[in-house]
C-alpha positions as CSV (number, residue, x, y, z in Angstrom):
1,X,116.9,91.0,118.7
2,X,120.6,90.4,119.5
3,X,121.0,94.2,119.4
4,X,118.2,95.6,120.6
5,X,115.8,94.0,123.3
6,X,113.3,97.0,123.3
7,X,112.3,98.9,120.6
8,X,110.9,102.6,121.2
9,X,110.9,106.0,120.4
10,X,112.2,107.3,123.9
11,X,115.2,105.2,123.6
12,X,116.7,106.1,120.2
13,X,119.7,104.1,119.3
14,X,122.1,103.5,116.1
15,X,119.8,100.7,115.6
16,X,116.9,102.7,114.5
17,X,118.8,104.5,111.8
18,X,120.2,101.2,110.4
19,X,116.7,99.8,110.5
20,X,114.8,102.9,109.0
21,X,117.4,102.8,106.0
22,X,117.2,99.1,105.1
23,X,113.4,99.5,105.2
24,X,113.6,102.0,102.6
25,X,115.9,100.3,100.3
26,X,113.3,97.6,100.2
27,X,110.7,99.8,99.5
28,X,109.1,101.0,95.8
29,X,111.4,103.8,94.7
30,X,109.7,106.9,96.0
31,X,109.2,105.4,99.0
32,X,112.2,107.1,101.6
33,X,110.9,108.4,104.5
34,X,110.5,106.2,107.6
35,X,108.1,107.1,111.0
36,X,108.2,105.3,114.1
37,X,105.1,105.9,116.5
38,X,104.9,104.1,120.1
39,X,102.1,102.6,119.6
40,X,99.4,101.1,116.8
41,X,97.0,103.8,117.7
42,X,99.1,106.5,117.3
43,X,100.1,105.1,113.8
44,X,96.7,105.3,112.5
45,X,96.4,109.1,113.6
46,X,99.5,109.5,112.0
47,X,98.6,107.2,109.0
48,X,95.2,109.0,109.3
49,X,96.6,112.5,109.1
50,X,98.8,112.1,106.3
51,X,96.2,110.5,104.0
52,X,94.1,113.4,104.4
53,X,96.8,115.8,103.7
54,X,98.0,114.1,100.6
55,X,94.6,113.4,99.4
56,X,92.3,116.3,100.4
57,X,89.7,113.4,101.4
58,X,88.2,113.4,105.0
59,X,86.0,110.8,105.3
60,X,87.4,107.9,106.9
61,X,85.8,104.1,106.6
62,X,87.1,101.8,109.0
63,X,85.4,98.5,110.7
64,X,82.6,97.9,112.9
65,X,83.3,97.4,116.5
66,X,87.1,97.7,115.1
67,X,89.6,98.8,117.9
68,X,91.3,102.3,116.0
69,X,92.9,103.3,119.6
70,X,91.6,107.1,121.3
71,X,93.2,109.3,119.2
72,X,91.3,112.0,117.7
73,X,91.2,113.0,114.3
Protein backbone atom coordinates (compact mmCIF):
# COMPACT_ATOMS: atom_id res chain seq x y z
CA UNK A 1 0.00 0.00 0.00
CA UNK A 2 3.06 2.28 0.25
CA UNK A 3 3.20 2.00 -3.60
CA UNK A 4 0.12 1.87 -4.72
CA UNK A 5 -3.10 3.53 -3.12
CA UNK A 6 -5.53 2.26 -5.87
CA UNK A 7 -5.48 -0.82 -7.47
CA UNK A 8 -7.21 -1.15 -11.12
CA UNK A 9 -7.11 -2.25 -14.45
CA UNK A 10 -7.46 1.40 -16.00
CA UNK A 11 -4.39 2.47 -14.18
CA UNK A 12 -1.73 -0.13 -15.03
CA UNK A 13 1.48 0.41 -13.29
CA UNK A 14 5.06 -1.49 -12.72
CA UNK A 15 3.23 -2.61 -9.70
CA UNK A 16 0.93 -4.92 -11.35
CA UNK A 17 3.69 -6.78 -13.11
CA UNK A 18 5.67 -7.26 -9.82
CA UNK A 19 2.60 -8.40 -8.16
CA UNK A 20 1.19 -10.82 -10.98
CA UNK A 21 4.86 -12.51 -10.92
CA UNK A 22 5.18 -13.04 -7.15
CA UNK A 23 1.68 -14.49 -7.21
CA UNK A 24 2.74 -17.07 -9.61
CA UNK A 25 5.88 -18.05 -7.95
CA UNK A 26 3.73 -18.92 -4.99
CA UNK A 27 1.43 -20.84 -6.90
CA UNK A 28 1.38 -24.88 -7.69
CA UNK A 29 3.76 -25.31 -10.66
CA UNK A 30 1.49 -25.03 -13.64
CA UNK A 31 -0.04 -22.33 -12.35
CA UNK A 32 1.61 -18.98 -14.45
CA UNK A 33 -0.85 -17.00 -15.82
CA UNK A 34 -2.33 -14.12 -13.77
CA UNK A 35 -5.96 -12.04 -14.65
CA UNK A 36 -7.03 -8.97 -13.02
CA UNK A 37 -10.81 -8.03 -13.52
CA UNK A 38 -12.32 -4.64 -11.95
CA UNK A 39 -14.64 -6.12 -10.16
CA UNK A 40 -15.84 -9.59 -8.31
CA UNK A 41 -18.62 -9.99 -10.75
CA UNK A 42 -16.68 -9.73 -13.67
CA UNK A 43 -14.22 -12.42 -12.11
CA UNK A 44 -16.82 -14.97 -11.93
CA UNK A 45 -17.85 -14.47 -15.72
CA UNK A 46 -14.39 -14.75 -16.34
CA UNK A 47 -13.83 -17.57 -13.75
CA UNK A 48 -17.15 -18.84 -15.29
CA UNK A 49 -16.08 -18.78 -18.88
CA UNK A 50 -12.88 -20.49 -18.52
CA UNK A 51 -14.20 -23.43 -16.48
CA UNK A 52 -16.46 -24.11 -19.27
CA UNK A 53 -13.89 -23.92 -21.84
CA UNK A 54 -11.47 -26.17 -20.01
CA UNK A 55 -13.98 -28.55 -18.92
CA UNK A 56 -16.64 -28.82 -21.71
CA UNK A 57 -19.33 -28.68 -18.62
CA UNK A 58 -22.12 -25.96 -18.69
CA UNK A 59 -24.02 -26.31 -15.92
CA UNK A 60 -23.25 -24.03 -13.34
CA UNK A 61 -24.44 -24.57 -9.32
CA UNK A 62 -24.07 -21.62 -7.37
CA UNK A 63 -26.10 -20.42 -3.99
CA UNK A 64 -29.45 -19.47 -3.30
CA UNK A 65 -30.30 -15.83 -3.07
CA UNK A 66 -26.23 -15.67 -3.60
CA UNK A 67 -25.15 -12.18 -5.19
CA UNK A 68 -23.02 -13.60 -8.66
CA UNK A 69 -23.03 -9.79 -10.01
CA UNK A 70 -25.15 -9.08 -13.78
CA UNK A 71 -22.95 -10.61 -15.99
CA UNK A 72 -24.28 -12.99 -18.39
CA UNK A 73 -23.11 -16.21 -19.17
Amino acid sequence: MDKVSHISTIYMNDQHTLYAKELVERMPEGIDVVYFASSGSEANLMGTHFARIHTGNYNIVTLKNGYHGHGGS
